[in-house]
C-alpha positions in Angstrom: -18.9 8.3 22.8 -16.1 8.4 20.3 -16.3 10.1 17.0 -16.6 7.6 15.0 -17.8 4.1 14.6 -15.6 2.5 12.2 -12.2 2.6 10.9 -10.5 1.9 7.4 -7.2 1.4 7.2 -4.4 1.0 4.1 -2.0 -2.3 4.1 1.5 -1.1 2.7 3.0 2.1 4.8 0.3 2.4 6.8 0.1 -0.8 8.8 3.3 -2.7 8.1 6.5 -2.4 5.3 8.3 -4.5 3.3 11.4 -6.0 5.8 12.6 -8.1 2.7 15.4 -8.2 1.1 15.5 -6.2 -2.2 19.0 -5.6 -3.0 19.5 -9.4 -2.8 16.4 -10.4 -5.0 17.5 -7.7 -7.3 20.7 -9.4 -7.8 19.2 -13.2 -7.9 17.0 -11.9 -11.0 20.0 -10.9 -12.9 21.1 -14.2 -12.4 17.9 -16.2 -13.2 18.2 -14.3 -16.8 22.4 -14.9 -17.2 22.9 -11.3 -17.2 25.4 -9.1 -15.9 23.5 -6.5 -13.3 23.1 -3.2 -14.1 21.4 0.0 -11.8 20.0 -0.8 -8.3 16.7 -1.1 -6.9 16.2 2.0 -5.9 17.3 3.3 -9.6 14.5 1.0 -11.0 11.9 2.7 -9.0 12.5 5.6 -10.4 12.1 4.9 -13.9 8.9 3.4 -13.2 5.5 5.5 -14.9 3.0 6.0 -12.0 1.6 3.7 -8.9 2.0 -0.2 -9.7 -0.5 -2.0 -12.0 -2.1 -5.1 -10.6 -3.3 -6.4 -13.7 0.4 -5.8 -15.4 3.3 -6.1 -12.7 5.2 -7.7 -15.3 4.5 -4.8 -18.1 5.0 -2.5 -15.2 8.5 -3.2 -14.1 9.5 -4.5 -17.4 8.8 -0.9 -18.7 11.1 0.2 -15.9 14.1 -2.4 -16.5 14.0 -1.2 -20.3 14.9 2.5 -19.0 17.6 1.2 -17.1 19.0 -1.1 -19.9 19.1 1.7 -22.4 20.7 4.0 -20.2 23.5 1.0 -18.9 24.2 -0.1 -22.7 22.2 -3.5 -22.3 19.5 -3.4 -24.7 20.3 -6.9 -25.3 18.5 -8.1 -22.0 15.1 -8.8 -22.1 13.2 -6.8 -19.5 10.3 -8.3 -19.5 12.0 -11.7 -18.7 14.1 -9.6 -16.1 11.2 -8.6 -14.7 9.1 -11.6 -14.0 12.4 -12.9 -12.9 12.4 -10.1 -9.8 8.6 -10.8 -9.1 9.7 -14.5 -8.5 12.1 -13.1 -6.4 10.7 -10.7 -3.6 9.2 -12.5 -0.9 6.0 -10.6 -0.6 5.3 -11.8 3.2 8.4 -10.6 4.7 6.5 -7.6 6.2 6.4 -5.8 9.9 4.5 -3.9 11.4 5.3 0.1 11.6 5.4 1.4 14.8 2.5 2.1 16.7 0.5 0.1 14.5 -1.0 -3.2 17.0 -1.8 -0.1 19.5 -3.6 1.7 16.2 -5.9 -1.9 15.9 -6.5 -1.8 19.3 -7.7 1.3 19.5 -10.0 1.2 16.6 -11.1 -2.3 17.6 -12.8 -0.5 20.7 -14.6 2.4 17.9 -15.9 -0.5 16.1 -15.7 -2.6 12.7 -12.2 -2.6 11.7 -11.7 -2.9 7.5 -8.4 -2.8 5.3 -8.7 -1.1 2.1 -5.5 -1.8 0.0 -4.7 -0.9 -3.6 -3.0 -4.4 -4.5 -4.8 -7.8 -5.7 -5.8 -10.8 -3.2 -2.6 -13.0 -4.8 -0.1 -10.7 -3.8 -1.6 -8.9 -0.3 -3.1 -12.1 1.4 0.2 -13.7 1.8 1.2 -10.1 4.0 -2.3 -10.5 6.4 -1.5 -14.2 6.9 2.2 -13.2 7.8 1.2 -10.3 10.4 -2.2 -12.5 11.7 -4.3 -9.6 10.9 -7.4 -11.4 9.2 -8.2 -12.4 12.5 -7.8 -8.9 13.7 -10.4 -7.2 10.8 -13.9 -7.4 9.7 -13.1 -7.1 5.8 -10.7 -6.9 3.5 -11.5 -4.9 0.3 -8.3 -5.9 -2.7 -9.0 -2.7 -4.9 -6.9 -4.4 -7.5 -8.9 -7.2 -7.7 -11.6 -4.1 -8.8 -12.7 -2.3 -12.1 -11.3 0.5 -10.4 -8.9 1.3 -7.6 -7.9 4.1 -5.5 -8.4 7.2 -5.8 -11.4 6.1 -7.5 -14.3 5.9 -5.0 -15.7 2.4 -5.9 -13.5 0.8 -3.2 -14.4 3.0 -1.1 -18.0 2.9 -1.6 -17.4 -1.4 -1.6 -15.9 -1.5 2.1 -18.4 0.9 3.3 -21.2 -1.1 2.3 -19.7 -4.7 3.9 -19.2 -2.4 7.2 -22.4 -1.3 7.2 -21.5 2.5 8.6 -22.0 5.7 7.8 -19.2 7.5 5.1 -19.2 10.4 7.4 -18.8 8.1 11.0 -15.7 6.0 9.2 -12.3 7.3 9.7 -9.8 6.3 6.5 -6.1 6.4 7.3 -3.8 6.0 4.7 -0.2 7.3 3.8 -0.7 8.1 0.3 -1.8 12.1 -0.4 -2.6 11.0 -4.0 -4.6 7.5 -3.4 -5.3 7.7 0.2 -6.5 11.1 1.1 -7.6 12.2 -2.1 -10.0 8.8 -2.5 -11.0 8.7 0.6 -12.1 12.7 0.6 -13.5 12.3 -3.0 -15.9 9.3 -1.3 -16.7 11.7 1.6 -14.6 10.1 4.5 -12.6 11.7 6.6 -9.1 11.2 6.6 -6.4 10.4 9.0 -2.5 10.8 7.3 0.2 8.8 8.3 3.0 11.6 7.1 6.6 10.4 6.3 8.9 13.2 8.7 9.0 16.6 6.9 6.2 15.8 4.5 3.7 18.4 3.9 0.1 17.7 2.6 0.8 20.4 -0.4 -2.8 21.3 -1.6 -4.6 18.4 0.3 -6.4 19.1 3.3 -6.6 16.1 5.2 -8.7 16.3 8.1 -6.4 14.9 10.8 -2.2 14.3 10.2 -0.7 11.8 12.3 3.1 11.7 13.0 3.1 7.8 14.0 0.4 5.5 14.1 0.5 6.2 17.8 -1.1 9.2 17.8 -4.5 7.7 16.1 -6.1 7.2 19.9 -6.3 10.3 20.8 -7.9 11.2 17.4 -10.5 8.3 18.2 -11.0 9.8 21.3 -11.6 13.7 20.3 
């Protein structure tokens, strides 16, 4: 008998990252908008406010890009424009998946139901499952963003629970994210599995089970 009966997992850092490339799309947006580029990628993710918004990607990197441009001396650029420009630039299904994560779906395909539970909207995540073949591999797919509320709120939670049909305490969540993942999860009363980046620590969270790779979920399965 294994310990549970169903398992949930998060899309992005948890099954399979972006392989894209950013640097290049970064650039291309500048372009699309005659404008001289300023900052990097990386530079714009740190301005930005929080987890994405589905319901705003535009507002939400826009806000970001008008950080940047203050800080480079090019108020002039629209950032809004700059950033619709950089959505129509990243090729949302140039994903892989992380290590360990086929043997991860083969091992919870023999617990039971298999469910994805991911923060983003339909539009921008289906595109990734089509790419990696993994709606054949699952039962359901629950698009928080497509929601009234997303993680860490427990309404998705309680959603993909109620189209697998098991028990909260029998359905093992695994997730990267402390904030969205573990605490969402925990707030819904699942137990959580964390896929930890090397040398993170858990802080104040108190996930049930920490996995170091994706290859290590079998054996929690199994306990």
């Amino acid at each position: 008998m294994t310990a549970f009966d169903a398992v949930v997992f998060d899309l992005d850092n948890t099954l399979c990252r972006h392989d894209g490339d950013l640097a290049a799309a970064y650039r291309r947006a500048f372009e699309a908008v005659d404008s001289e580029p300023f900052g990097t990628p990386e530079a714009l993710w740190a301005e930005l406010d929080g987890p994405l918004d589905p319901d705003d990607e535009r507002g939400y990197l826009g806000a970001g890009f008008a950080r940047l441009s203050a800080q480079h001396g090019h108020s002039a650029v629209d950032p809004l424009a700059l950033a619709a420009a950089l959505i129509a630039e990243i090729d949302t299904t140039a994903v892989s998946f992380l290590p360990g994560a086929e043997a991860a779906l083969t091992a919870a395909r023999e617990t039971g139901p298999i469910g994805i539970l991911t923060n983003g909207p339909a539009d921008r995540q289906q595109g990734k499952l089509r790419a990696l073949d993994l709606e054949s591999r699952v039962d359901t797919v629950v698009y928080a963003g497509d929601l009234r509320r997303r993680k860490p709120h427990v309404d998705p939670f309680e959603t993909i629970l109620a189209e697998l049909g098991t028990a909260v305490d029998r359905t093992l969540y695994v997730g990267d994210s402390l904030k969205f993942d573990v605490a969402g999860a925990q707030n819904a009363g699942l137990p959580v599995a964390w896929l930890r980046e090397e040398g993170a620590e858990a802080g104040r969270y108190q996930p049930e089970y920490v996995l170091d790779s994706l290859h290590d979920l079998e054996a929690v399965l199994r306990e």
